[in-house]
SEMI-274715 format. One record per atom (N, C-alpha, C): residue in three letters; x, y, z. Coordinates in pm, whole numbers, plus 32768, in hexadecimal, padded with zeros to 4 digits. Atoms other than C-alpha are relative to their C-alpha. Example, Ala and Ser with C-alpha at 12.3 -4.5 7.8 and 13.67 -1.06 7.14 Angstrom:
BEGIN
ALA80597F898000 ALA84CE7E3E830C ALA805A80788000 SER7FAE7F897FFA SER85577F9682CA SER7FB3806D8049 
This chain:
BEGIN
UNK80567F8A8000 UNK800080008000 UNK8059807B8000 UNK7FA27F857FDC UNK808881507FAE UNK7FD58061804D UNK7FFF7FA97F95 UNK80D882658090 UNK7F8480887FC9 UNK80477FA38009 UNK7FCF838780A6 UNK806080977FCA UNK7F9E7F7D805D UNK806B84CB7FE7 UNK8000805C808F UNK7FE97F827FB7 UNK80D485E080F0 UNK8020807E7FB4 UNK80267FA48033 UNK80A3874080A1 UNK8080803D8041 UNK7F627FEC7FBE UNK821D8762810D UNK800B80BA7FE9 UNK7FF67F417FFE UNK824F88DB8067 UNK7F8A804B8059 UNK80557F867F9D UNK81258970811E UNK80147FDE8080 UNK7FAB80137F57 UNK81A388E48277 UNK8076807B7FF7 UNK7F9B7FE28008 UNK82DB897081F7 UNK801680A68000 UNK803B7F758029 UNK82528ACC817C UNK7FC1803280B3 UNK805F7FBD7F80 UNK816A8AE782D8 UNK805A80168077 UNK7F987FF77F88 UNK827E8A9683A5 UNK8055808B8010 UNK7F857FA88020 UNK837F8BB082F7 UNK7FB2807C8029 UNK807B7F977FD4 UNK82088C9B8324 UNK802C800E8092 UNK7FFA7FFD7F5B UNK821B8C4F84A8 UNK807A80518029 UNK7F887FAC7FD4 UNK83868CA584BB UNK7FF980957FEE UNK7FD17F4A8046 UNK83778E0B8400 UNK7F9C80448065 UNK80777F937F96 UNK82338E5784E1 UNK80467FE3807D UNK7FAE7FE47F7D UNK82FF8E09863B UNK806E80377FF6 UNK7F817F98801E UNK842C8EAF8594 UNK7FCC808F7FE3 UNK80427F67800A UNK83498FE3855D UNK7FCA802F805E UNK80297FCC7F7E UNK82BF8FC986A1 UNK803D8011805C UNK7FB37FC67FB4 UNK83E68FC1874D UNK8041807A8009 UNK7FE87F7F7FFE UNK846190F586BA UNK7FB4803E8025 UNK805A7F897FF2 UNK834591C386CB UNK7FDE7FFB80BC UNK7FEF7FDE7F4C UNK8343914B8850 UNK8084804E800B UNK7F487FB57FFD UNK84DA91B6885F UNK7FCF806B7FE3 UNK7FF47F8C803D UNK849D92BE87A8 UNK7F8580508011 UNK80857FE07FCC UNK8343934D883B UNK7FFC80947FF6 UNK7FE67FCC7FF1 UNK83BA947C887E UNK7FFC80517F88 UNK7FE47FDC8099 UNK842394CE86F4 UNK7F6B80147FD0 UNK808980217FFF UNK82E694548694 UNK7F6880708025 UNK80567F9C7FB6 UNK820895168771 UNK802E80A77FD0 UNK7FC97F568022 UNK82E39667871F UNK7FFE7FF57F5A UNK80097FD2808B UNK82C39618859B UNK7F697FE07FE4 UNK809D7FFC8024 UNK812C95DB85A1 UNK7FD180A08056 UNK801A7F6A7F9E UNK8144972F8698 UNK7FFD807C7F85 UNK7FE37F538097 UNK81C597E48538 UNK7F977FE77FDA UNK8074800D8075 UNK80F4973D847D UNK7F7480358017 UNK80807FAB7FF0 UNK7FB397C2851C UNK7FFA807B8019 UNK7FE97F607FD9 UNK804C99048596 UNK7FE680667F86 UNK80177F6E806E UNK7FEA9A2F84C0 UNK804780688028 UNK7FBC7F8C7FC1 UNK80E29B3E852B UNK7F9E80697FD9 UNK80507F748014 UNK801A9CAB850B UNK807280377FC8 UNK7F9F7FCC801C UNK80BF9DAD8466 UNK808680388065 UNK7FB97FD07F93 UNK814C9E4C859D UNK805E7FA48023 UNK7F8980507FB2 UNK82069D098616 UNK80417FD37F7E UNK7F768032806D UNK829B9CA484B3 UNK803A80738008 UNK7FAC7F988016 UNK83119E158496 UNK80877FF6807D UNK7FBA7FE87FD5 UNK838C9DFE85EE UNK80997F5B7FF4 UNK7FB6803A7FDC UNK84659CA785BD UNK804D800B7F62 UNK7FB07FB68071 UNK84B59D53843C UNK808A807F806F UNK7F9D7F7D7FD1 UNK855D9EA2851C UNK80597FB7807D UNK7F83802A7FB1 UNK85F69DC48630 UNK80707F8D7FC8 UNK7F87805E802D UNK86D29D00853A UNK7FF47F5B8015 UNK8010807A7FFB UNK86529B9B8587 UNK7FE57FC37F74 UNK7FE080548071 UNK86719A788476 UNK80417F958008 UNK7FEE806D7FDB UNK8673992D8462 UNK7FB57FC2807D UNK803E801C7F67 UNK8640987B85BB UNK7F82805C805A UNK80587F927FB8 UNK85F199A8865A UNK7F9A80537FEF UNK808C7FB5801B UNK84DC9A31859E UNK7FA37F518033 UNK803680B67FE6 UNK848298988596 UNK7FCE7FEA80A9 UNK7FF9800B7F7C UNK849498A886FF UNK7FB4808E803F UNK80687F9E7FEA UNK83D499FC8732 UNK7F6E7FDC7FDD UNK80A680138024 UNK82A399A2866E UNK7FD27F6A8021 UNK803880757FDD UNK828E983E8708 UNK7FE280188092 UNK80357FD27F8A UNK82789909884C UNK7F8380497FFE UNK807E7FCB8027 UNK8138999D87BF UNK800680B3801F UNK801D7F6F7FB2 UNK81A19B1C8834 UNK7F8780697FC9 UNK80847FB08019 UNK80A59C0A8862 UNK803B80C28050 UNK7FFC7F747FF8 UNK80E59D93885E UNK7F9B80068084 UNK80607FFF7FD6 UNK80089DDA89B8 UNK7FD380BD8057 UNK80227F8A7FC3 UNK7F289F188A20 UNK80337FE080B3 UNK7FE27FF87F7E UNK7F6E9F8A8B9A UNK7FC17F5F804F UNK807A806F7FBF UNK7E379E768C2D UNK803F7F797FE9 UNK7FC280B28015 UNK7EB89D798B67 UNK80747FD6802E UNK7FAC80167FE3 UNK80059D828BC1 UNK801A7FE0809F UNK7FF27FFB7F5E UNK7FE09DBB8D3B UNK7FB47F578010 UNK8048808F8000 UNK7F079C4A8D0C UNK80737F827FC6 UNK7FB880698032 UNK80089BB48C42 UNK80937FE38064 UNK7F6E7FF57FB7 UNK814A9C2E8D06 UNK7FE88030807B UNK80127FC97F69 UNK81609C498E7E UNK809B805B8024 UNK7F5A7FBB7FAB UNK82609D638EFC UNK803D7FAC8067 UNK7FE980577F8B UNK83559CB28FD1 UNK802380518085 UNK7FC87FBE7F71 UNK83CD9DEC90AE UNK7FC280897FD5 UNK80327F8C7FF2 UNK83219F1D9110 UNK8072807D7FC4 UNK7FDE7F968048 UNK8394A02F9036 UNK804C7FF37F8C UNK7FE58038807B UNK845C9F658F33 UNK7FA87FF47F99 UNK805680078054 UNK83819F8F8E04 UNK80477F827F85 UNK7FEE807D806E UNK838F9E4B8CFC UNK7FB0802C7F9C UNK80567FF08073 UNK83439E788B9F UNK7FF37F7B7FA1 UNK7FF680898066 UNK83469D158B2A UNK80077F95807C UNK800380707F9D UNK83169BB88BB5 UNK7FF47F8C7FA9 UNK7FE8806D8038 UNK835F9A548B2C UNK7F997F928059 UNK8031803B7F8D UNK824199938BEF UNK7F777FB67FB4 UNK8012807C802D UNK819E98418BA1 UNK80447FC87F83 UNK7FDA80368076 UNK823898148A59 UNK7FEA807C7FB2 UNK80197F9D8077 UNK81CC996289C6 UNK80598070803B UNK7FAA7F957FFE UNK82899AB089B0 UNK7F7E80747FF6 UNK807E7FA57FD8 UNK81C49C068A42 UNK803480997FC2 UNK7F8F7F927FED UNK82469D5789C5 UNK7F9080928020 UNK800D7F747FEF UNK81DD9EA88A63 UNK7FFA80777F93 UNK80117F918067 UNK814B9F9D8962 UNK8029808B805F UNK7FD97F787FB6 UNK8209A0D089E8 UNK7FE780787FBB UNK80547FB68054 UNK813DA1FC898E UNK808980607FC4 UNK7F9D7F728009 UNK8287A2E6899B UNK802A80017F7B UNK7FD37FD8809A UNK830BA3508824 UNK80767FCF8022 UNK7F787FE4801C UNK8450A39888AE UNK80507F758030 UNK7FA280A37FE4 UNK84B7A22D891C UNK7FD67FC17F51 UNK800E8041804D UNK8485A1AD87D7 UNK80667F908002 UNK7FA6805C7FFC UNK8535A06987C0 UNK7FE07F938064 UNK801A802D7FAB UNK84C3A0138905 UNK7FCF7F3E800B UNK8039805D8056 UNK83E39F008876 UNK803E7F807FB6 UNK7F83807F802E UNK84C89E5387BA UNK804B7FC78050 UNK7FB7802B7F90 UNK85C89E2C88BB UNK7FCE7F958053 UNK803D804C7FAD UNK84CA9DAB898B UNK7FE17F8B7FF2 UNK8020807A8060 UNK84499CB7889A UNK806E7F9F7FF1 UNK7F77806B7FE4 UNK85C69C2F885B UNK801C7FA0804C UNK7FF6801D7FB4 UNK85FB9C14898D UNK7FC27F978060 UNK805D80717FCF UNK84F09B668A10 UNK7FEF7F4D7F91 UNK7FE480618094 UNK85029A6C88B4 UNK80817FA88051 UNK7F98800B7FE8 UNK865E9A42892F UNK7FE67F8380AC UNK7FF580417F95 UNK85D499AA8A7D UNK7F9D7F847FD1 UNK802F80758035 UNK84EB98BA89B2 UNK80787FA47F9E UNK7F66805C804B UNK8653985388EE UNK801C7F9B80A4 UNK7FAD807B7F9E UNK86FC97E48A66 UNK7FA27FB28045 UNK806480377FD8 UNK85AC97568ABA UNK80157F6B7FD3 UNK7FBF8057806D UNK8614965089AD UNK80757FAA8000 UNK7F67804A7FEE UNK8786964E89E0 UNK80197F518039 UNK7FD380827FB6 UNK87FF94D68A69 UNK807180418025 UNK7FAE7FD37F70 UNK88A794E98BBE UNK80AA80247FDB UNK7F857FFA800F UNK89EE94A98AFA UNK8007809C7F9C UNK80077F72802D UNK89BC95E98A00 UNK7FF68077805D UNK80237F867FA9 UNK8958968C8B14 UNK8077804D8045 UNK7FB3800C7FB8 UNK8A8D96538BD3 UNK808F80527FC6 UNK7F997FA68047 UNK8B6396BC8ABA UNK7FE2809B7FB6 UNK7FEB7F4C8044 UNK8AE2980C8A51 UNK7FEB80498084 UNK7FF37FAF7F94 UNK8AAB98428BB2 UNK809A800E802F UNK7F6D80068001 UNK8C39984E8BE4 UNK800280467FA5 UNK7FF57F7F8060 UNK8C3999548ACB UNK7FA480598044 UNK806E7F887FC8 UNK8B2F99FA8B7F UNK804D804C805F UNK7FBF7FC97F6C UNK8BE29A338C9F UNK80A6801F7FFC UNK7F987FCD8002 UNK8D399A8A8C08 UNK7FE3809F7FBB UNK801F7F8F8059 UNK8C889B8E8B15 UNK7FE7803A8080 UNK80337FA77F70 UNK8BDC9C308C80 UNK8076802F803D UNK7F847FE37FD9 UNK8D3B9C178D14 UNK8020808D7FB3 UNK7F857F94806C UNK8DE59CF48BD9 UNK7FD2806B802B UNK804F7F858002 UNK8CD39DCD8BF0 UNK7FDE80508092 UNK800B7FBB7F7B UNK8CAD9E388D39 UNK7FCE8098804F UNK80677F958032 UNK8BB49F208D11 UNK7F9980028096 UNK80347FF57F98 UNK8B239FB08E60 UNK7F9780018025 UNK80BB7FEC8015 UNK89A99FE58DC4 UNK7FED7F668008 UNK80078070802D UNK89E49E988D62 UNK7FD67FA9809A UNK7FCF80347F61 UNK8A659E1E8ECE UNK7F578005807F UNK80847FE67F95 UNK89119EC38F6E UNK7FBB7FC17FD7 UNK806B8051804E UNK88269E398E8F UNK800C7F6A8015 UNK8005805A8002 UNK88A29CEB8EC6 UNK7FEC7FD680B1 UNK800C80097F91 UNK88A09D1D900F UNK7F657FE08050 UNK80B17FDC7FED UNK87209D4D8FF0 UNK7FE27F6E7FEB UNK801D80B78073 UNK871C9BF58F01 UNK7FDE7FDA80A7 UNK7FDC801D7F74 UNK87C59B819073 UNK7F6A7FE8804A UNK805780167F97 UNK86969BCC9141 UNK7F947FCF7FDF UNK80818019801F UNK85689BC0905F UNK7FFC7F6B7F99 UNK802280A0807D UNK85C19A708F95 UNK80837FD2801F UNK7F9680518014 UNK86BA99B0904A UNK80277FA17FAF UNK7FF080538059 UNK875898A68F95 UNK7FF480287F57 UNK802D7FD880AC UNK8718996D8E22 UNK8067800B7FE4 UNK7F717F828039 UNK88889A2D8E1F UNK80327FE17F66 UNK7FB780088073 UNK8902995B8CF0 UNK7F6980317F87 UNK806D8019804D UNK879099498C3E UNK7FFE80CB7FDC UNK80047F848016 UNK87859AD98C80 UNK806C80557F9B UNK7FC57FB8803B UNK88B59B2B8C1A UNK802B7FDC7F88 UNK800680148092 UNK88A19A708AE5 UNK7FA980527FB2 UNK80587FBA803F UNK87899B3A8A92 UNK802080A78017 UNK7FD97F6F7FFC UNK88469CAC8AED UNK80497FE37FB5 UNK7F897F86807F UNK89719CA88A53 UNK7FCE7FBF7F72 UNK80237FF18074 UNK88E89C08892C UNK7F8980547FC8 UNK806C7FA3802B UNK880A9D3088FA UNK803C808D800C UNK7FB07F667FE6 UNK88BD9E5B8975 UNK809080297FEC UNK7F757F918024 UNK8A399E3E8965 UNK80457FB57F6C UNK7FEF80438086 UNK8ADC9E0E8819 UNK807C7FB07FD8 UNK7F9080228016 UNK8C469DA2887C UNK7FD57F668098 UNK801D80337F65 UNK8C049C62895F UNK80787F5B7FBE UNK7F90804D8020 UNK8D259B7E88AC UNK7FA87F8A7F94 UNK801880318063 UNK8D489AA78781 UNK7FB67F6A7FCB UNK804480927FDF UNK8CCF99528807 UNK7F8980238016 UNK80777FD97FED UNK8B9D99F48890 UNK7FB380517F78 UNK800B7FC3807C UNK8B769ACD874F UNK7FB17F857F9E UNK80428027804C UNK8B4D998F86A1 UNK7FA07FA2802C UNK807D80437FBE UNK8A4798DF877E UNK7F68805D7FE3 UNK803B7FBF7FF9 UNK89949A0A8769 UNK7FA680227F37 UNK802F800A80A3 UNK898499FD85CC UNK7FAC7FAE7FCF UNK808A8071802C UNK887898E485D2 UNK7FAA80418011 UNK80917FB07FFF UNK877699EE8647 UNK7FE180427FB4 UNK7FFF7F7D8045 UNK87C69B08859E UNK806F7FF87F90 UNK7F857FD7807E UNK88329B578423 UNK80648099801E UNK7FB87F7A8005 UNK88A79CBD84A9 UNK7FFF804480AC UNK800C7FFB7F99 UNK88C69CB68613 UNK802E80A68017 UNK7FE17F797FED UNK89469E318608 UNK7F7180477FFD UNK806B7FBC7FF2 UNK880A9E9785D2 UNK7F837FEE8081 UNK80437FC07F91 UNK87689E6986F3 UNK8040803880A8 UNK7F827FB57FD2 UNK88BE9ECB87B4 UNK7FCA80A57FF1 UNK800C7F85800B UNK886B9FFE8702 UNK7FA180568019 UNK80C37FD47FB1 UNK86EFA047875F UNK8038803180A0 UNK801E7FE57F5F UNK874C9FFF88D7 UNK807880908020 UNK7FCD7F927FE1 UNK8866A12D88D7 UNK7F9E803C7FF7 UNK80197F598043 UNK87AFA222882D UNK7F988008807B UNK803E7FD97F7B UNK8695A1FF8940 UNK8038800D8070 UNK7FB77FD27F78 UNK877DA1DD8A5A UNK804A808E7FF0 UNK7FC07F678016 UNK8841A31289B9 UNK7F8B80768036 UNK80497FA77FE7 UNK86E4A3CD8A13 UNK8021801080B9 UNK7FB87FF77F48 UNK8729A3768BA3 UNK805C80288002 UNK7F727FEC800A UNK8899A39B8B7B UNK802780C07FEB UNK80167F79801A UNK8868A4FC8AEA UNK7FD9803480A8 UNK80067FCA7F96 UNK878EA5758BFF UNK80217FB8807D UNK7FC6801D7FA2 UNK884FA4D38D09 UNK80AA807C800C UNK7F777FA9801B UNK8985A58A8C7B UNK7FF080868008 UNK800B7F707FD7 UNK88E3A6C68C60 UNK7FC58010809F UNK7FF37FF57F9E UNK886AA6AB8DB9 UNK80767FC2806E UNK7F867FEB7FD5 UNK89A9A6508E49 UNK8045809D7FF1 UNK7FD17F818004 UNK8A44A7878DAC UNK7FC180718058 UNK80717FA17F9A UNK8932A8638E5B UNK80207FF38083 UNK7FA8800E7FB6 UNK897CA7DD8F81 UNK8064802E802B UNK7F9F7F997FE8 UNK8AD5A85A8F75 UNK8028805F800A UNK80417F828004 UNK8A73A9658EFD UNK7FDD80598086 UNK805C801C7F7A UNK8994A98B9039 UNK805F8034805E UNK7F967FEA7F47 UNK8AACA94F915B UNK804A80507FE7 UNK7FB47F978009 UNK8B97AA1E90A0 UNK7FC0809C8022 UNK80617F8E7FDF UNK8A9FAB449098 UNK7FE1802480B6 UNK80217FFB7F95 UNK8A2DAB0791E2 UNK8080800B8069 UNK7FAF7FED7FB0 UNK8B97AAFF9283 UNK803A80A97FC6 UNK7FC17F958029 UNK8C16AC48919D UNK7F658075803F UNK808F7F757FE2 UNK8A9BAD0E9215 UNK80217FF080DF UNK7FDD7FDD7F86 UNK8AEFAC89939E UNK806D804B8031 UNK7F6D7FA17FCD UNK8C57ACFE93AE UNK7FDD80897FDA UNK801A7F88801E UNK8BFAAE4892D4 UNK7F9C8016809F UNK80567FDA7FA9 UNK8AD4AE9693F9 UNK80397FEC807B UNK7FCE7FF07F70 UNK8B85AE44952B UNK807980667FE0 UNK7FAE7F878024 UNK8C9CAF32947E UNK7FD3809F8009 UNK804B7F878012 UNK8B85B02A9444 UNK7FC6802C8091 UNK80307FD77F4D UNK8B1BB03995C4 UNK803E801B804F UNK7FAB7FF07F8C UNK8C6AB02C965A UNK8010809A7FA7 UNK7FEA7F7A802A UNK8CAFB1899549 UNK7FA080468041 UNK80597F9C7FF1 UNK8B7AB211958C UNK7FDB8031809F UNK7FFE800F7F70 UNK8BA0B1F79712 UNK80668068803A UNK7FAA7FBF801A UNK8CEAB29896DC UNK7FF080787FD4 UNK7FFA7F59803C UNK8C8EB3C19614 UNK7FA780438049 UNK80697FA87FC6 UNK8B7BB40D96CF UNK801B8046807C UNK7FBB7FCF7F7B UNK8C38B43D9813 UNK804F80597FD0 UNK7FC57F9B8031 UNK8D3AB4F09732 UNK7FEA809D7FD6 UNK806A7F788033 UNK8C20B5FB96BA UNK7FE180148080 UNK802D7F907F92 UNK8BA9B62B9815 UNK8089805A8041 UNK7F5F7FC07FCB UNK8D2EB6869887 UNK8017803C7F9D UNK7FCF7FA4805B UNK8D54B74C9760 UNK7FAF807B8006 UNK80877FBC7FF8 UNK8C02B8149799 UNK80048045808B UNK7FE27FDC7F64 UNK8C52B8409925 UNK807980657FEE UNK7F877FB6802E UNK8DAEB8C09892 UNK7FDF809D7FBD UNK800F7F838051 UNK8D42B9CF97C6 UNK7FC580708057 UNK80237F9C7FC3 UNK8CBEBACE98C3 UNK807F802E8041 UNK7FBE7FC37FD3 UNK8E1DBAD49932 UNK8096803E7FA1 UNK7FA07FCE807F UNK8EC3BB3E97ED UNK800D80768020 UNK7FD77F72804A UNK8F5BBC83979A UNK7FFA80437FC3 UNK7FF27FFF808B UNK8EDABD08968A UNK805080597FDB UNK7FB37F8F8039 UNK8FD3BE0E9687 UNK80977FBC7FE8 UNK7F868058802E UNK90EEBCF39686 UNK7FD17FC47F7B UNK800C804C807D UNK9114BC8C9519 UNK80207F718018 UNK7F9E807A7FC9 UNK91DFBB5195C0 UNK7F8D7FC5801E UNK8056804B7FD3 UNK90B9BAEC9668 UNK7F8F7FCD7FCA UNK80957FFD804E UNK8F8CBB2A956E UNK80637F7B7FB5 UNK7FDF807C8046 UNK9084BA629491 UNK80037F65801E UNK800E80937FB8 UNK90A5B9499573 UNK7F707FC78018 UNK808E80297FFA UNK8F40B92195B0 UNK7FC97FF77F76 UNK803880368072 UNK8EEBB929945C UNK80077F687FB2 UNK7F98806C8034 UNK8FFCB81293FF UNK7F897FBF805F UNK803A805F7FA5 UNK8F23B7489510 UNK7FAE7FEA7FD9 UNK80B97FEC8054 UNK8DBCB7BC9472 UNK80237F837F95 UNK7FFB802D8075 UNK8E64B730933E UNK80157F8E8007 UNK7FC1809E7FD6 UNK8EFAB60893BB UNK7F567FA68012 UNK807E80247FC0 UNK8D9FB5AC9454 UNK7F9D7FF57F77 UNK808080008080 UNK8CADB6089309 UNK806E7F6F7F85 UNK7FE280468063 UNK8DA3B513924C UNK80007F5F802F UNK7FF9803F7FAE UNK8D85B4209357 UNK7F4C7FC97FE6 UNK808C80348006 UNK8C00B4229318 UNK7FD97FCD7F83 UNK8011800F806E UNK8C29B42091CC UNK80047F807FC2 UNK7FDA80557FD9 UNK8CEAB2F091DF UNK7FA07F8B802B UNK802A80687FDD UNK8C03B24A92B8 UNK7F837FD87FB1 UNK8081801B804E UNK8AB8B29991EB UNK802B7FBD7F7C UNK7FF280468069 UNK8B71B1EE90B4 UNK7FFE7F608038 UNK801C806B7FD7 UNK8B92B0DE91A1 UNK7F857FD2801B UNK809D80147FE3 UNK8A0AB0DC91EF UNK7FEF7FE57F5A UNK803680218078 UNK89DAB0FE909A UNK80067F4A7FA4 UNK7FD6808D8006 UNK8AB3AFB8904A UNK7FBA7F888043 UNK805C80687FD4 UNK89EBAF10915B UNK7F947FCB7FC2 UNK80987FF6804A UNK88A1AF4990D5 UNK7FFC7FCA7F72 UNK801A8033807F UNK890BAED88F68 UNK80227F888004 UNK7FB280B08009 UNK89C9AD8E8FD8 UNK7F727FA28048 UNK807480237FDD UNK887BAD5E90B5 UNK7F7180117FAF UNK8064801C8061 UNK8792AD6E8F78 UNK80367FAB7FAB UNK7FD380898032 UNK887CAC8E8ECF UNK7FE57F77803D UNK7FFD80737FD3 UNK8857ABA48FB8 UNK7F6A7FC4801D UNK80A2802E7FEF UNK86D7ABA78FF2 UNK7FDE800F7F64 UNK800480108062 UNK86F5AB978E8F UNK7FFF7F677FE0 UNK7FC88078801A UNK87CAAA6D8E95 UNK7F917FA18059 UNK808180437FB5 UNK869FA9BF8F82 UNK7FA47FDF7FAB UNK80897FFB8058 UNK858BAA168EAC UNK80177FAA7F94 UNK7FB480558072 UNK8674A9748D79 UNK7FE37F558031 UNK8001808A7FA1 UNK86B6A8348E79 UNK7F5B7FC98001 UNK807E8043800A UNK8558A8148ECD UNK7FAD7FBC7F80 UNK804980748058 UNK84D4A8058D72 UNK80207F847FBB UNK7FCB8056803C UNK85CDA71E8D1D UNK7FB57F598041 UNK8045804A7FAB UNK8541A6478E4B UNK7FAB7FD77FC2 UNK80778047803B UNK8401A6398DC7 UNK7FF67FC87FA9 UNK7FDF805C8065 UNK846FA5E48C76 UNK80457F93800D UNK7FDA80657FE2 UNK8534A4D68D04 UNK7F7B7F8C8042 UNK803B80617FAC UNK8427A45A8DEE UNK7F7D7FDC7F85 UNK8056801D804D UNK8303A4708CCE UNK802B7F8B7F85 UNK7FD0803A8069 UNK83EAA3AB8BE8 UNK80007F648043 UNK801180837F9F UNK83FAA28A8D11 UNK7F8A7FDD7FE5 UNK807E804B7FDC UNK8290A29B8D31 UNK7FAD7FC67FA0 UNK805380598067 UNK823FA23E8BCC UNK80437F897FF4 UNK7FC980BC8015 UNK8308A0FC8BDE UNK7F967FC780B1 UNK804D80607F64 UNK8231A0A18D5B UNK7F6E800F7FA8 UNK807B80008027 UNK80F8A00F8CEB UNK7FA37FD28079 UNK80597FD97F63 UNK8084A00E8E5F UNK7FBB809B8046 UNK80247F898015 UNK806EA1648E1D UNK7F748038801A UNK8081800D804B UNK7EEBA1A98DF8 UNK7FEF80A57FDB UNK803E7F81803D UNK7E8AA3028D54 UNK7FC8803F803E UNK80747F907FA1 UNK7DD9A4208E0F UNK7F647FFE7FA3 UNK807A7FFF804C UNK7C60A4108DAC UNK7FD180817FD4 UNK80287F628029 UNK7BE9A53B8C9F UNK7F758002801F UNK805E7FD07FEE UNK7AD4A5F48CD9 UNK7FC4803F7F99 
């Protein structure tokens, strides 16, 4: 009796099926992560506002890849204060990396322009080391922390100091995400870690000056003022305690010159002369001191000058803070 025929190739075929589907399912487990961040593009619709802003902050490649799989969303004041929690009373945050998505602070101010971008980078930048494996991590963190070394940058030093309190454990995750956004020299190993995000990483280097140049400015011009200030204020005290000890002086001098004169001579030429020389001495003596009053009085409108200057600088400093705090809330119009 012969053998029954087996359908050998389709065993053979179903079997090689089985393999490619547990070889596809193991990746896409491994690789979950990928996966999930390339069906994140695929449904994401950027708005104009957030392609422009990851067009002006220089991202490309990865890092736009890695922005729009974070879904970011440009957010009004409401929304943002919902999406991002301040971590310290008076520190204002304009961005936040939190569940998987990226938040950015619509900052009403003109004159930060750039702001935005930066923020966006930056925060992008913390959905990159989100990613990293422990061993990547390990090695650009060792560039992280020699670039911080070089730089030794004191704004730098405070700010991290902040990282410190309000997000222990972040320092490398943070400061992967500063200096690759703000400084433009951070060494050549790091330089090229940094070239998977961004086709033109200068450009959003160059955004975050030009807005910090707006602080930087009025910090600098109020410094100068300042100096301004104590100098004024030490050249108007010495002039005035000068002007009180003269005027204390002459005045005793005029009454002894005034007491004197009833016992002149007027028929001695010697004497009228001598008393005159004294008169004269004395009117040049006042003369003298009223240029010194005068001097007071103009170095003391310079200087309540230099106040009035200071102050509005103040305010323009402090109004420029308060459009990056979106804890802020608005005075209600009427």
């Amino acid at each position: 009796m012969l053998p029954k025929n087996r359908n050998v190739t389709g065993t053979i075929v179903s079997g090689i099926v089985s393999a490619a589907l547990l070889i596809a399912a193991a990746w896409v487990i491994i690789n979950r992560q990928y996966v999930s961040d390339q069906i994140g593009v695929w449904l994401y619709k950027p708005t104009p506002a957030v392609a422009t802003i990851a067009e002006r902050s220089g991202m490309a490649g990865q890092g736009k890849f890695y922005f729009y799989a974070s879904q970011p969303a440009v957010n009004t004041t409401d929304e943002f204060n919902q999406n991002c929690a301040q971590q310290e009373t008076g520190s204002a945050i304009l961005g936040c990396y939190s569940s998987g998505r990226v938040y950015i602070y619509d900052v009403p101010n003109t004159e930060l322009d750039g702001v935005e971008e930066v923020t966006a980078a930056h925060e992008t930048l913390h959905a990159v080391w989100e990613r990293m494996s422990d061993a990547d991590k390990k090695t650009v963190g060792t560039l992280l922390e020699a670039a911080y070394s070089t730089l030794n940058d004191p704004a730098l030093n405070e700010r991290m100091a902040y990282y410190e309190r309000t997000e222990p454990g972040e320092r490398l995750n943070e400061l992967h995400s500063i200096l690759g956004t703000e400084y433009a020299d951070v060494g050549t190993d790091l330089e090229a870690h940094y070239k998977t995000y961004f086709g033109d990483r200068s450009k959003v280097v160059a955004l975050h000056a030009s807005y910090q140049a707006v602080f930087d400015r009025l910090k600098a011009q109020a410094t100068q003022i300042e100096t301004d200030m104590t100098s004024l204020k030490a050249t108007i005290d010495t002039q005035t305690a000068s002007y009180n000890t003269q005027a204390a002086a002459l005045s005793a001098d005029a009454a002894a010159l005034q007491t004197s004169a009833a016992s002149v001579d007027r028929t001695s030429a010697a004497q009228v002369n001598a008393y005159n020389a004294k008169r004269q001495a004395l009117l040049n003596r006042i003369a003298a001191l009223e240029s010194l009053r005068q001097s007071i009085n103009a170095n003391t409108q310079a200087y309540n000058e230099k106040v009035t200057a200071y102050n509005a600088l103040i305010v323009s400093a402090n109004e420029l803070s308060q459009s990056l705090d979106s804890t802020l809330v608005s005075a209600p119009s009427l």
